[in-house]
N, C-alpha and C positions, 0 to 999 in steps of 0.2 A: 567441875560441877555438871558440864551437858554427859561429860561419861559417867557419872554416879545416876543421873534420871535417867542414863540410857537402860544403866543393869537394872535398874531398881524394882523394876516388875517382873522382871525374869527371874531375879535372886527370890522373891518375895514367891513364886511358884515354885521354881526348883524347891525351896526349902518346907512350904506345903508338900508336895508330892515326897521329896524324900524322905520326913516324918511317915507319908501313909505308907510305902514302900521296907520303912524299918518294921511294921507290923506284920510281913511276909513272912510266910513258913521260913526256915535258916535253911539257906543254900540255897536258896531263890535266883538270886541275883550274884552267881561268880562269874567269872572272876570276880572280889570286890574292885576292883581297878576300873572293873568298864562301867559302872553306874557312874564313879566318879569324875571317869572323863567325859563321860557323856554331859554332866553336868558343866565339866570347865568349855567343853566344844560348843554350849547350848549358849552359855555367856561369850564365847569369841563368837560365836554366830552374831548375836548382836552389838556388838561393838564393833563389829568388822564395817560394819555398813556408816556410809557419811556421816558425821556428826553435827555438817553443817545445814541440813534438813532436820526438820521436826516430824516423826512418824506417830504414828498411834500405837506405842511400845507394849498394848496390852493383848495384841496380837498373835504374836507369838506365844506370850506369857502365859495366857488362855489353853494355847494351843501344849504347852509342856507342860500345864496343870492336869489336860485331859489324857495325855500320853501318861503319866504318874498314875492318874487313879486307873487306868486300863491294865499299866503293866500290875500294881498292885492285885489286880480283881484276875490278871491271867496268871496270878503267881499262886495265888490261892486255890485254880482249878488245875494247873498243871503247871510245875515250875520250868519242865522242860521247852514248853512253848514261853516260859516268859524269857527264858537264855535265850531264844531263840528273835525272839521281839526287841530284846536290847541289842542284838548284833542286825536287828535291820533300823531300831534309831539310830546307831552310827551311820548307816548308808543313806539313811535319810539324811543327817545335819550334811554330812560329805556332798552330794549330791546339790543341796539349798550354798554351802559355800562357794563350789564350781559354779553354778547356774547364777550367781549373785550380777554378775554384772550385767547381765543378760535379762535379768528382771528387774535390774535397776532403772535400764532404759528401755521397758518395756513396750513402747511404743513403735521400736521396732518390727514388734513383732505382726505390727500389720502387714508390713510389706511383705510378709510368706502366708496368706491368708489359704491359698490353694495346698501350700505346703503340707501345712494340717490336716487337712483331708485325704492326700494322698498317703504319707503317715499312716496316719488310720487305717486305711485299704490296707496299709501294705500286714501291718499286723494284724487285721485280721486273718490274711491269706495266710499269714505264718501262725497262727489257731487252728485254719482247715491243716495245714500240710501238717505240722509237728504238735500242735499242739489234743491234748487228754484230755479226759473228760472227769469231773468231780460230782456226783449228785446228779447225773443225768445232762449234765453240762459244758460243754466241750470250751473253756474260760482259760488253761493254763498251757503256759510254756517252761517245760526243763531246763535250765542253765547250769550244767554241771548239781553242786548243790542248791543251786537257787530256784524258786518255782515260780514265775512271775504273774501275773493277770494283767494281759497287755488294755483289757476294757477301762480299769483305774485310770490309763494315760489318755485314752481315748477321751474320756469323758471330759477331761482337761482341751486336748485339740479340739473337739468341736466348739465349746467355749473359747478358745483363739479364734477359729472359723468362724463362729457365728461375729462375736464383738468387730472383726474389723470388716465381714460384709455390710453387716445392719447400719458400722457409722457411715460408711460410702454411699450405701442405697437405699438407706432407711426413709429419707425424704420422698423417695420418689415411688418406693412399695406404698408408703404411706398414703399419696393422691392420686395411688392408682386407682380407678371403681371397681369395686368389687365384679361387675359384666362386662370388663375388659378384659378378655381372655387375654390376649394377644401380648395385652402391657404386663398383665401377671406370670403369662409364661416364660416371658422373656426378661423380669427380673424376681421372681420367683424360684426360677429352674434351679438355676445352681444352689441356691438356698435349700430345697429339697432335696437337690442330687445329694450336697453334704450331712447333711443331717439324715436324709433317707435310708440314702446305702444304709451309713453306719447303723438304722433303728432297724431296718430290715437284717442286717448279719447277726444283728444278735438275735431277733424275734426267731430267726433261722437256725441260731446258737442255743437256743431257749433257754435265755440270758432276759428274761421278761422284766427281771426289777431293773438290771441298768438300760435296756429301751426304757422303762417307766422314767427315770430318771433323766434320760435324753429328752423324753417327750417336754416335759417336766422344764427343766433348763429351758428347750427352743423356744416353748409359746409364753415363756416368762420375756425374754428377752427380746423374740418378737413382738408384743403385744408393748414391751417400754419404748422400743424403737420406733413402730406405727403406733399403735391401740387402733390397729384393724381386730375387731374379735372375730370378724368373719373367718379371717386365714387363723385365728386360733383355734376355730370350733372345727376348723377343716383338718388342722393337724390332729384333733382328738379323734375324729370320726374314722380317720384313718387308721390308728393305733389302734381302735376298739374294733374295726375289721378285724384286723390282723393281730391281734390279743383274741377274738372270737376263732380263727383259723388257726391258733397255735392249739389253745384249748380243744378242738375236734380232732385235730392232726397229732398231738402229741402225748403220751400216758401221764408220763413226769409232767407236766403243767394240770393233767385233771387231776392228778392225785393232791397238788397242792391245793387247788380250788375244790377239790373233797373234802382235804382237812382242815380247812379253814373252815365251811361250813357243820363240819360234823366230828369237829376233833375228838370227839369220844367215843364215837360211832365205833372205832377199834383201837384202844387205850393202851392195848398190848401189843398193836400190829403200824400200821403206817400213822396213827393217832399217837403212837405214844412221845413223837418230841413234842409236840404242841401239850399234849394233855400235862406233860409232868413240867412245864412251862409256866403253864396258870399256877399250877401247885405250888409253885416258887411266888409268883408274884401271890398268890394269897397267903403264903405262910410269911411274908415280908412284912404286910400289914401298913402299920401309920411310920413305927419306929425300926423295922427290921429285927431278925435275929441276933443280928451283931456279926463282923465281920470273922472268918473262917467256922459260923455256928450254926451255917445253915446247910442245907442240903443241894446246893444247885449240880451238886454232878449229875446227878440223876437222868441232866436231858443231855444226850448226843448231840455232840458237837458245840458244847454251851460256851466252847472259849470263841467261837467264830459267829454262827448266827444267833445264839441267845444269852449274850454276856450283860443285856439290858436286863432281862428276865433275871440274872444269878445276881448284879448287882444291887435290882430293887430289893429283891428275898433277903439279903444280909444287913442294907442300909434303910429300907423301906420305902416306901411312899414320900421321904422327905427326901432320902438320899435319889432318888431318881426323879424328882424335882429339880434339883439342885443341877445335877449333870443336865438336862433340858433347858436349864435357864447359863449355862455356860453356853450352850449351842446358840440360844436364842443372842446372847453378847455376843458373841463371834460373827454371827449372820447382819446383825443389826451395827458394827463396828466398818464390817467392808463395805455394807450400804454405804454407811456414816461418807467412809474413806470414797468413796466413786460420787457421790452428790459435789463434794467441796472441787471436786476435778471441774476445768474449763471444758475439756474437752469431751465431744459426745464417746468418740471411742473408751476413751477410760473412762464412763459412765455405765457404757456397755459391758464393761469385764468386769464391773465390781458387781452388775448386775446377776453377771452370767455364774460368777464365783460364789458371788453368796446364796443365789438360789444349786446350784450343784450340792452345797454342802446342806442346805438346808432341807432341801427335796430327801437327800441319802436319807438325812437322820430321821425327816418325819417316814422313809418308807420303811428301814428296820424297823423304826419302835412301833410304828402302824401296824405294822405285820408281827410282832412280840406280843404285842398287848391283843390282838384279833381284828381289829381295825378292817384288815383286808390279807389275801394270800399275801406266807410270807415268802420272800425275795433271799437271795443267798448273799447283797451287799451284804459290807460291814458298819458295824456303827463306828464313826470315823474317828482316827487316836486310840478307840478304847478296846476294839473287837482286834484279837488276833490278827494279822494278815499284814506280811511286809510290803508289797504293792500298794494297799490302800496307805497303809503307813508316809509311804515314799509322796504319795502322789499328791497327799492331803496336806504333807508338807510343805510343800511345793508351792501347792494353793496359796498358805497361808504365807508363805516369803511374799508370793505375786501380791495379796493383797497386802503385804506391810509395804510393798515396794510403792502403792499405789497413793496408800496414805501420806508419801511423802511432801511436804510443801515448805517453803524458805523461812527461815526464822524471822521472826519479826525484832528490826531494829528498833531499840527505844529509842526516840528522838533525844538527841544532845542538849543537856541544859543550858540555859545559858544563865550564870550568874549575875544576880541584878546589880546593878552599879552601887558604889559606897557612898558613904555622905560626902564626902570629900570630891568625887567625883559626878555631883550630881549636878545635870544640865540647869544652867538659871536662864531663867526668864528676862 
């Protein structure tokens, strides 16, 4: 019975997203072999894990609902990038099988909190030395056929970094006074050096939505571990610095914050992925065109930063509800999972998780819909991109790992004595 409620949300998604995946242009998805395994690897994925724990099985569930309707919507804009996205959900599940026991006792992972950070450093360094530039942006690494974005992982370490400094020294950041230099430089520093570098190489990478993103995560997590808002309004003031010195110092960052403000200004020239953007979300409407009867190819690059914009157009105003209120369950699940935790560290990481993922989603669609410049994240499961794939995966094992807590035994009945056997008076 506990292995039937284990599959049962995960069968109940696969079998949603495989229905919308059979509406795929044909030849979508070959080999036909690899959807199917991917689906039997998505089920040993979660039976693999204890049975003697009660997790929050709609976790992952969620998580292969939103990968189906992505691969769906990338199959529809290019089939050859959706071959290419089922052969990084296999490295995905492979990757979450390996890493299992590792996230199983995740608490470990406080004891390498420095670790993380240096990680980080390290790939950044190997961004300067080997890593290209995409869109003005020096984000990837070549691996043979593989192309990585080692920022995806990054985003993940600093959230290790942050969660197991904050449970150690969150008390004491906390009663420090704010005119106490001395007590804030001295358990401050290292809180900035990690998060810093890492917000400074990308500002330097002009990589501005995943700094927004960092920014984003830190004063979320800071601010639950103290609720100093003084150190939160000092990290923002910082960012806006050096977001104001990217902006003077760099073309590729004014041009975005040009076409944000003036996307029409040149409709045929650096305006036209934004401009034919809107076009999509207004020819989407309440109900959408209907799925493969709209026009989303039209914007450059739509399977990677405007796959929000190609799916409203087709599904509408309801169907892009829909996808936002899956994110909002997912966000509001790992809360769920880090509240029922004893301990402040795993309080800290479900913090730190759910804001990562939630921060990503509201900065693409923020930036889809005009909100504010848009960013070259992805929208997460659903936009092209094996890295984010990998990483968002990942996430979502740590957070089911975290949802984990003991079964509850029903107490033993005890049957009431017979007539025969009844004490007299």
């Amino acid at each position: 019975m506990r292995v039937v409620r284990r599959a049962l949300p995960m069968l109940a998604a696969l079998l949603v997203g495989g229905f919308a995946m059979m509406l795929a242009p044909s030849g979508s998805f070959t080999p036909l072999w690899l959807p199917i395994a991917l689906a039997v690897g998505a089920l040993a994925w979660v039976l693999f894990q204890p049975l003697d724990a009660q997790r929050d099985d709609l976790l992952p569930a969620l998580a292969a609902l939103l990968t189906c309707l992505g691969l769906t919507e990338i199959a529809r804009l290019s089939p050859l990038l959706a071959h290419k996205q089922l052969w990084w959900c296999a490295i995905a599940l492979a990757v979450v099988l390996v890493l299992s026991p590792m996230l199983t006792n995740f608490r470990r992972m406080a004891s390498y909190k420095y670790i993380w950070v240096l990680a980080s450093l390290i790939l950044f360094v190997l961004l300067v030395v080997v890593g290209h530039e995409v869109n003005g942006a020096r984000l990837w690494i070549a691996i043979g056929p593989l192309h990585l974005e080692p920022v995806e992982f990054i985003k993940l370490f600093i959230v290790f970094f942050l969660a197991a400094y904050l449970a150690e020294m969150g008390d004491v950041i906390a009663d420090a006074k704010p005119w106490s230099l001395r007590a804030n430089a001295k358990y401050l520093g290292p809180l900035f050096l990690g998060w810093g570098a890492s917000t400074a190489i990308l500002i330097v990478q002009r990589d501005l939505g995943m700094a927004a993103l960092l920014l984003a995560t830190f004063a979320t997590m800071l601010y639950a571990a103290t609720r100093r808002i003084d150190i939160v309004l000092g990290g923002l003031a910082i960012f806006g610095v050096a977001a104001l010195w990217a902006l003077h110092r760099y073309t590729y960052v004014q041009t975005r914050v040009g076409v944000w403000l003036h996307p029409f200004a040149h409709p045929l020239g650096r305006g036209y992925q934004a401009a034919q953007s809107y076009y999509s979300l207004a020819a989407g409407g309440l109900l959408g065109t209907g799925y493969r009867l709209g026009h989303p190819g039209f914007i450059p690059d739509v399977a990677t930063d405007y796959i929000y914009a190609a799916f409203s157009e087709e599904f509408g105003l309801i169907g892009a509800i829909v996808i936002l209120a899956l994110y909002v369950a997912l966000v509001r699940r790992i809360l769920v999972a880090g509240l029922e935790r004893p301990d402040l560290y795993a309080k800290l990481l479900a913090v730190g998780l759910s804001a990562t993922l939630g921060f990503q989603v509201a900065i693409i669609v923020g930036g889809v819909i005009g909100l504010f410049p848009l960013t070259g994240i992805t929208l997460p499961f659903v936009s092209y991109g094996g890295s984010s794939l990998v990483a968002n995966v990942v996430l979502i094992a740590l957070a089911w790992s975290l949802s984990a807590r003991p079964r509850r035994v029903a107490p033993a009945r005890v049957a009431p004595p017979s007539g025969d056997e009844a004490p007299s008076l």
